[in-house]
C-alpha positions as YAML, in Angstrom:
chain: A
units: angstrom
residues:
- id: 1
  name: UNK
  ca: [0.00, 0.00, 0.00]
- id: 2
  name: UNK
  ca: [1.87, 3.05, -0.90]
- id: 3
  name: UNK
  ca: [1.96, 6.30, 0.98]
- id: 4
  name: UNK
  ca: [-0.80, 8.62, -1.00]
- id: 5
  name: UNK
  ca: [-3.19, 5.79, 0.13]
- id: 6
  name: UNK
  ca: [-2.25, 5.31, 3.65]
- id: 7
  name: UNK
  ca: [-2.60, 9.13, 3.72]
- id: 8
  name: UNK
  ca: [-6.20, 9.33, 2.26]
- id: 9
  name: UNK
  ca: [-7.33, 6.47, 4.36]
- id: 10
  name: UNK
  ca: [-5.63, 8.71, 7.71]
- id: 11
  name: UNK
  ca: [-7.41, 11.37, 6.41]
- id: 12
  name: UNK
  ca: [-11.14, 9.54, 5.89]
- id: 13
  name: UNK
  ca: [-10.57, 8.24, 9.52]
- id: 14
  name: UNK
  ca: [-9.63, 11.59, 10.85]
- id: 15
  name: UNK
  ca: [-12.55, 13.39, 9.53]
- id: 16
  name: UNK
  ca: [-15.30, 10.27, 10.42]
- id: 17
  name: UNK
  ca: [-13.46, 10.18, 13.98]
- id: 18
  name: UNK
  ca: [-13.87, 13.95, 14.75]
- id: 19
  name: UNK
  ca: [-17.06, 13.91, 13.49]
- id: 20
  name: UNK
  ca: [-18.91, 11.43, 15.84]
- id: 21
  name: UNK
  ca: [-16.08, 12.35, 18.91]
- id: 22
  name: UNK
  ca: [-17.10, 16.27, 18.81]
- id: 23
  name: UNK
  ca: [-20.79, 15.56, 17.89]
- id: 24
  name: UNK
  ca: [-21.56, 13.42, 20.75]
- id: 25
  name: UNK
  ca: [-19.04, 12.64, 23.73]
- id: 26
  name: UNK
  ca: [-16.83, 16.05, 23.69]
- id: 27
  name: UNK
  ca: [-19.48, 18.38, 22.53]
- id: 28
  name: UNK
  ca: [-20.47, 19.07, 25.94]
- id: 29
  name: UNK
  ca: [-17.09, 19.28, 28.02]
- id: 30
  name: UNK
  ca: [-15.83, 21.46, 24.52]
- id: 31
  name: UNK
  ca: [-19.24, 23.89, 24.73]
- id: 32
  name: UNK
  ca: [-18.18, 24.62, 28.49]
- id: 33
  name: UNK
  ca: [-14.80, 25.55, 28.07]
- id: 34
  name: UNK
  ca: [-14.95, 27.34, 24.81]
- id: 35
  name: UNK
  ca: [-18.45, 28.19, 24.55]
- id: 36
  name: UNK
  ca: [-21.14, 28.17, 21.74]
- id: 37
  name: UNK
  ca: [-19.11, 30.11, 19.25]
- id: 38
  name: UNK
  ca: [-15.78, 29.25, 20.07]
- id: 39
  name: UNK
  ca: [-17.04, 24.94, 19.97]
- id: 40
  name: UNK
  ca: [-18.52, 25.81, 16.75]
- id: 41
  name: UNK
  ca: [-15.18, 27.33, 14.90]
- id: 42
  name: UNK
  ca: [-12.81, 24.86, 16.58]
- id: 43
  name: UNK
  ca: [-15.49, 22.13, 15.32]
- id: 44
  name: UNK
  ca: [-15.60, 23.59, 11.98]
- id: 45
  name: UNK
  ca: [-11.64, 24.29, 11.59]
- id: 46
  name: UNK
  ca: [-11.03, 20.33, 12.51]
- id: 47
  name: UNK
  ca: [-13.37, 19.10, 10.61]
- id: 48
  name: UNK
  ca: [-12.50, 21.47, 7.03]
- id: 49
  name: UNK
  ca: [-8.34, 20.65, 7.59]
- id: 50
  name: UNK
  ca: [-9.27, 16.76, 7.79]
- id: 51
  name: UNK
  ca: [-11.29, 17.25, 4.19]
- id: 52
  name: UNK
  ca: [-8.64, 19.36, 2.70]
- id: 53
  name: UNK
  ca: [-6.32, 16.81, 3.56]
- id: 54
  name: UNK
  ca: [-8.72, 13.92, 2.19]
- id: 55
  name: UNK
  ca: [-8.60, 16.35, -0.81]
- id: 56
  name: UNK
  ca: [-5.38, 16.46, -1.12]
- id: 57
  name: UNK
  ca: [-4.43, 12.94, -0.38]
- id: 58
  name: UNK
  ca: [-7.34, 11.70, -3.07]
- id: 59
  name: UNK
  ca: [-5.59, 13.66, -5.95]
- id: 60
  name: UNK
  ca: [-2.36, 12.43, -5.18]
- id: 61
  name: UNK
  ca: [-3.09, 9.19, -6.23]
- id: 62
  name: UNK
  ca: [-2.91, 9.83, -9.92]
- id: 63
  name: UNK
  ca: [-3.74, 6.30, -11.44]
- id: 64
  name: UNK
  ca: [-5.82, 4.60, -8.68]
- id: 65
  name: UNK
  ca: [-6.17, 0.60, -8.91]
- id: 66
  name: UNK
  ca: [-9.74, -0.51, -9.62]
- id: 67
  name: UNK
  ca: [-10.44, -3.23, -7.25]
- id: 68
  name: UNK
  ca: [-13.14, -5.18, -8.88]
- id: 69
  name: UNK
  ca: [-15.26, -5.07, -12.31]
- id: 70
  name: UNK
  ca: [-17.83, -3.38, -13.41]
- id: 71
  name: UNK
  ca: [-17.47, 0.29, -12.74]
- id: 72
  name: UNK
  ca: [-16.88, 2.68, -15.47]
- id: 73
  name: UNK
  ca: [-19.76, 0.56, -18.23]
- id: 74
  name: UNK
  ca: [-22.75, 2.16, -19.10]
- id: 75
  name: UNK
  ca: [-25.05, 0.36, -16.59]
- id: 76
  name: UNK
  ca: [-23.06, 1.14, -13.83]
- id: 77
  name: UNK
  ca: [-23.32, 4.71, -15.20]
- id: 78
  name: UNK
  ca: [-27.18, 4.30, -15.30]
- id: 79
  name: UNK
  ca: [-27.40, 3.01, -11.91]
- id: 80
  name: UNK
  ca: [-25.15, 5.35, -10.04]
- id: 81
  name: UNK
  ca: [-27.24, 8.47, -12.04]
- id: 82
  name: UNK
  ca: [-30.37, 6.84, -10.27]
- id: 83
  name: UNK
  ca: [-29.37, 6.70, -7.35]
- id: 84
  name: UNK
  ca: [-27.55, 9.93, -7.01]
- id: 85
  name: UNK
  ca: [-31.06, 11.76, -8.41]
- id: 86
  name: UNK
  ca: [-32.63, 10.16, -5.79]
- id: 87
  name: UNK
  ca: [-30.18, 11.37, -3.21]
- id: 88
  name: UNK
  ca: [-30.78, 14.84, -4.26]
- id: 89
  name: UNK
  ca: [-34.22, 14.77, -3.96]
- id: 90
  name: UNK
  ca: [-34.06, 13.76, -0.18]
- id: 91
  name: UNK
  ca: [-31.42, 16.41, 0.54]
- id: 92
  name: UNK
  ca: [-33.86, 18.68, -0.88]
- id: 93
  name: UNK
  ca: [-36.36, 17.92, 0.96]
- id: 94
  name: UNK
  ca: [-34.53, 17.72, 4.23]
- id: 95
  name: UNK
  ca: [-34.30, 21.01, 3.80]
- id: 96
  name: UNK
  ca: [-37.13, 22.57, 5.56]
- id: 97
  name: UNK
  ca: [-38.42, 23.77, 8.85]
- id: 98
  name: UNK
  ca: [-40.47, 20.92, 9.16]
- id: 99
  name: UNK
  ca: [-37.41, 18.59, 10.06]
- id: 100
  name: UNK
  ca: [-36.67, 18.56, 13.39]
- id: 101
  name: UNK
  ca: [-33.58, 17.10, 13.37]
- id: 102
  name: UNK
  ca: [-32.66, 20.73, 12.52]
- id: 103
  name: UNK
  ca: [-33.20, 22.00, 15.57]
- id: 104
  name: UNK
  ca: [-34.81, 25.26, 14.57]
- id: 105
  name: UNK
  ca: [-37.40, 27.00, 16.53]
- id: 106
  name: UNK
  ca: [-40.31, 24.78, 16.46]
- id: 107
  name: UNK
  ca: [-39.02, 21.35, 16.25]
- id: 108
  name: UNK
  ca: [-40.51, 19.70, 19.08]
- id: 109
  name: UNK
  ca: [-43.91, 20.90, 17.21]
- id: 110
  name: UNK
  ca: [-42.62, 19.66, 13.97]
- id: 111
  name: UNK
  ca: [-41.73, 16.45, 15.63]
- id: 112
  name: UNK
  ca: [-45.31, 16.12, 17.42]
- id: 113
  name: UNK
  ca: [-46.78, 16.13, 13.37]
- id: 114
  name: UNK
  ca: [-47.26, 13.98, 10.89]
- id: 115
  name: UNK
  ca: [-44.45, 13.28, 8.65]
- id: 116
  name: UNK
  ca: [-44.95, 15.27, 5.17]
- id: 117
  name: UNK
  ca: [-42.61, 14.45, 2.11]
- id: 118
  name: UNK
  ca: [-39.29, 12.74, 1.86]
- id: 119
  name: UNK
  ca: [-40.25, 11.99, 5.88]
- id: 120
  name: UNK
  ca: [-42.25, 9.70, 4.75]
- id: 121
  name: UNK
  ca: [-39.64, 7.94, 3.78]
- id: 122
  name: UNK
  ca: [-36.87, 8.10, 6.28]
- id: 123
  name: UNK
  ca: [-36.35, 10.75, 9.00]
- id: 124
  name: UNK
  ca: [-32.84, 11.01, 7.96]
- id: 125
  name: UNK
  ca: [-33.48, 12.01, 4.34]
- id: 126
  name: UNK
  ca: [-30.11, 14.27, 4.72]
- id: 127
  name: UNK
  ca: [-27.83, 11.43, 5.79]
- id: 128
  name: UNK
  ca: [-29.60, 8.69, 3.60]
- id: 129
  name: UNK
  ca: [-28.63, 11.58, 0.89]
- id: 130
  name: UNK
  ca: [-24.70, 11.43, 1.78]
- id: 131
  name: UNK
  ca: [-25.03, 7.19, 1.98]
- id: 132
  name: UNK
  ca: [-26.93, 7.44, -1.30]
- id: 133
  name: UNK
  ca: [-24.03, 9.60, -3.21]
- id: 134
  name: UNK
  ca: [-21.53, 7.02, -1.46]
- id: 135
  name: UNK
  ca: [-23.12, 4.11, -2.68]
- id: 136
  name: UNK
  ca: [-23.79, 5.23, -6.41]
- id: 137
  name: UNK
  ca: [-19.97, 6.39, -6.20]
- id: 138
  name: UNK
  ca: [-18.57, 2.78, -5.46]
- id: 139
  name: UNK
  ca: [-21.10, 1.57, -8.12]
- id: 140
  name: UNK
  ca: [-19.96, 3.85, -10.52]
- id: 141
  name: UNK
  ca: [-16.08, 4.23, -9.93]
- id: 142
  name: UNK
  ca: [-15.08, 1.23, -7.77]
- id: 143
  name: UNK
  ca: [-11.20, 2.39, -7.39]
- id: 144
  name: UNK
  ca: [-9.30, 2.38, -4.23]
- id: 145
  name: UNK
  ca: [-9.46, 5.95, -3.81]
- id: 146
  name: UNK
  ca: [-13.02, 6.80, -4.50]
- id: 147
  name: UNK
  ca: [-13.79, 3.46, -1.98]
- id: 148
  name: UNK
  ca: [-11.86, 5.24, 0.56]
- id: 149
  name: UNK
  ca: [-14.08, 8.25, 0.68]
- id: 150
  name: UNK
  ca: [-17.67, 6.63, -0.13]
- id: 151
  name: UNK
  ca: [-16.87, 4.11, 2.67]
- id: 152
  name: UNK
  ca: [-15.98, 7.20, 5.08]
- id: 153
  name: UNK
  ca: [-19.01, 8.89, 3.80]
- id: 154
  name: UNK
  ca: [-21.26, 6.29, 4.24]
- id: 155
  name: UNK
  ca: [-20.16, 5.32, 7.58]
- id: 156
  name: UNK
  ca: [-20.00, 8.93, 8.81]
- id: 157
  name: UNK
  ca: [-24.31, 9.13, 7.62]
- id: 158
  name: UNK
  ca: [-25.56, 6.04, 8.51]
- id: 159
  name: UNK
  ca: [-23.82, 5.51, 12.21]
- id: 160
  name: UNK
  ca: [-24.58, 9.66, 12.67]
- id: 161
  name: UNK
  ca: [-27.62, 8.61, 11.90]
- id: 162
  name: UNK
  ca: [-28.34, 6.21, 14.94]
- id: 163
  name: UNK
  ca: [-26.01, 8.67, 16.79]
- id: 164
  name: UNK
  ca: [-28.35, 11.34, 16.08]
- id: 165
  name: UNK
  ca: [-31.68, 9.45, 17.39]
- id: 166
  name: UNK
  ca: [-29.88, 9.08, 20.70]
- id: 167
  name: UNK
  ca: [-29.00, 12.35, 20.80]
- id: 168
  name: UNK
  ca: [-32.35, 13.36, 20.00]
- id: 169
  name: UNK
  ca: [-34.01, 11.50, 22.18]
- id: 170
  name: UNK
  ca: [-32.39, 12.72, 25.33]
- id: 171
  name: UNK
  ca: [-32.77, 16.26, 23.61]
- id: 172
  name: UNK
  ca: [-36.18, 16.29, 22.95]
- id: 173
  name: UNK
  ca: [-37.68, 13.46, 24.94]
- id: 174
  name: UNK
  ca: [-41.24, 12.20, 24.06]
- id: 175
  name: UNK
  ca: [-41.45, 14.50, 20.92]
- id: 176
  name: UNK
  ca: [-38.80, 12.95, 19.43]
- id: 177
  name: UNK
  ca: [-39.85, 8.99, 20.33]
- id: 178
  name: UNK
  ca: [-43.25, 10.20, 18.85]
- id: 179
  name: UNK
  ca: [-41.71, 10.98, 15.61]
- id: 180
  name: UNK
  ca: [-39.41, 7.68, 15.64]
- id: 181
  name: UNK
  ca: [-42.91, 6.12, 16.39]
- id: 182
  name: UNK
  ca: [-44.21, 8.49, 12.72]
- id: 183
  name: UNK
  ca: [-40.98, 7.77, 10.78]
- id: 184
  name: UNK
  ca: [-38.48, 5.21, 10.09]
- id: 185
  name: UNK
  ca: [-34.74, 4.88, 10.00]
- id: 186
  name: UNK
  ca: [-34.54, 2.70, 6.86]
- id: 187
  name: UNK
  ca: [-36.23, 4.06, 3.85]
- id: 188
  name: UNK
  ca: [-39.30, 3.21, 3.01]
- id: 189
  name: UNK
  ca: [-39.93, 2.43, -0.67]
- id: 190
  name: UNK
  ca: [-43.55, 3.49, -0.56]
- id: 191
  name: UNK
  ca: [-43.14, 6.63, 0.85]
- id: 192
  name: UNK
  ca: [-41.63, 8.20, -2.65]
- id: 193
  name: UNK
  ca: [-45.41, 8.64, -3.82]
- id: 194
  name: UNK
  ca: [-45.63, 11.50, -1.33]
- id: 195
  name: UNK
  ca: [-42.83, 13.76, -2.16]
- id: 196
  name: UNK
  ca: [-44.54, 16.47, -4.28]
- id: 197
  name: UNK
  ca: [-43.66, 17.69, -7.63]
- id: 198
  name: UNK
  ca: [-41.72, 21.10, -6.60]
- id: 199
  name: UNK
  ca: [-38.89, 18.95, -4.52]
- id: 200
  name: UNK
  ca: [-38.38, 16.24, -7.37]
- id: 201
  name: UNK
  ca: [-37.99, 19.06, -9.75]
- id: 202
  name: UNK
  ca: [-35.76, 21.19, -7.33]
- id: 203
  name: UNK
  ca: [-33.82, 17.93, -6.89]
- id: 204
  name: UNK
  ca: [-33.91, 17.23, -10.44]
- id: 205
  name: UNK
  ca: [-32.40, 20.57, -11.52]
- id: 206
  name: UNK
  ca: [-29.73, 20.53, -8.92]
- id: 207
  name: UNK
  ca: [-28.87, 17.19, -10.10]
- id: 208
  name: UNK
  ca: [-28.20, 18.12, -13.05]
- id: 209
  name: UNK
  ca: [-26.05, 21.17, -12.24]
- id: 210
  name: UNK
  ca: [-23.93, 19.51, -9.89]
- id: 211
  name: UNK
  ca: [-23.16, 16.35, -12.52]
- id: 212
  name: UNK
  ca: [-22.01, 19.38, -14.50]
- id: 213
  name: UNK
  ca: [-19.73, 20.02, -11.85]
- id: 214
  name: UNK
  ca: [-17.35, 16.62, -12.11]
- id: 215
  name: UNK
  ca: [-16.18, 17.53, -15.79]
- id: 216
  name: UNK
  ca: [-14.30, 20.83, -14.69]
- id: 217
  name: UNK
  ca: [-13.44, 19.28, -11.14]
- id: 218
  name: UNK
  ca: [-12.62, 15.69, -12.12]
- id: 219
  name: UNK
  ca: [-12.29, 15.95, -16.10]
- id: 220
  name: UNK
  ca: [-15.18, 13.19, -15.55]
- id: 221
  name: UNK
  ca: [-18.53, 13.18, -17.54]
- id: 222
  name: UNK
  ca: [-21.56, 12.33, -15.01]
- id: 223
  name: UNK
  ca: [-25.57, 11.62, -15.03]
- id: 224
  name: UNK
  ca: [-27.29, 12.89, -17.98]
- id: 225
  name: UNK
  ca: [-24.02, 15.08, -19.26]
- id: 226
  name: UNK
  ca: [-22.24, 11.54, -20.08]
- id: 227
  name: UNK
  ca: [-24.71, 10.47, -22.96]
- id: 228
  name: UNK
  ca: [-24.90, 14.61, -24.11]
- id: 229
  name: UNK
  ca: [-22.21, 16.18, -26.16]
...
């Protein structure tokens, strides 16, 4: 394993690690000795250097091994674009005063109602979104670099995930078991059918503008823009 590697696998475990260690056990002792503010810049500063470095370490590996077939075909293509749609959508639609995993003003109401949109699916439609994007990135570019990162992504949103109901639940109490009781962790298939037009087409049009997005940042053709041209 050569160095770049061992680097952006440091790196992946770095920024997962601070992640759930500052989120959960620290956050407290950290908010009473630096305060609100000061929790939230030293939070933000850790967390930015360990994805600069992932950055950095990912593009030093200039001819990454592929580590098993069946990336980089059309299907694979087709699959990934699906998926990665669909992960727009729920980030879309996570975004919204109505999710109280938020924690705006309000959610304990918000968490009291009846789950609207992509809730209906999950109640973790923002870190299903970041496992979503992971998943459609090892389907669609299965090389030891981009497996590095989609595995750190995917383990940073799913585990947050059931690191966030816990959280949540001592935070908000019986609001927040009566939404687990409304909602579910895994997605739910049928729920799809009542996410309304506006957030697929929001979804839909950002998809599209960020695919744009990997052929001046990667040199890589994605979604629709790979059969266009």
């Amino acid at each position: 394993m050569d160095s770049a590697l061992l680097s952006l696998i440091a790196a992946s475990v770095t920024f997962v690690g601070a992640h759930f260690v500052m989120s959960h056990p620290l956050r407290a002792p950290m908010v009473g000795i630096l305060g609100e503010t000061g929790f939230q810049a030293v939070y933000s500063v850790i967390v930015l250097a360990s994805m600069v470095w992932m950055y950095f370490a990912f593009t030093a590996i200039e001819t990454p091994s592929v580590l098993w077939a069946g990336g980089f075909t059309g299907p694979s293509w087709i699959v990934a674009s699906a998926i990665t749609l669909i992960a727009m959508v729920l980030l879309v639609g996570s975004m919204t005063p109505k999710n109280p995993a938020l924690g705006a003003p309000g959610a304990e109401d918000a968490a009291r109602a009846a789950p609207q949109g992509v809730f209906t699916i999950t109640r973790h439609p923002m870190m299903w979104a970041f496992a979503l994007w992971a998943i459609a990135h090892i389907v669609a570019a299965p090389t030891e670099r981009t497996v590095v990162v989609s595995l750190a992504v995917l383990v940073m949103a799913l585990v947050g995930a059931k690191l966030q109901d816990a959280k949540k639940e001592q935070l908000m109490g019986e609001a927040w078991h009566v939404w687990e009781g409304q909602t579910s962790y895994w997605p739910r298939i049928s729920g799809f059918a009542s996410v309304g037009f506006v957030t697929w087409l929001i979804g839909a049009i950002a998809w599209f503008g960020l695919s744009w997005l990997h052929m001046p940042l990667g040199n890589v053709a994605a979604g629709l823009w790979r059969w266009m041209g």
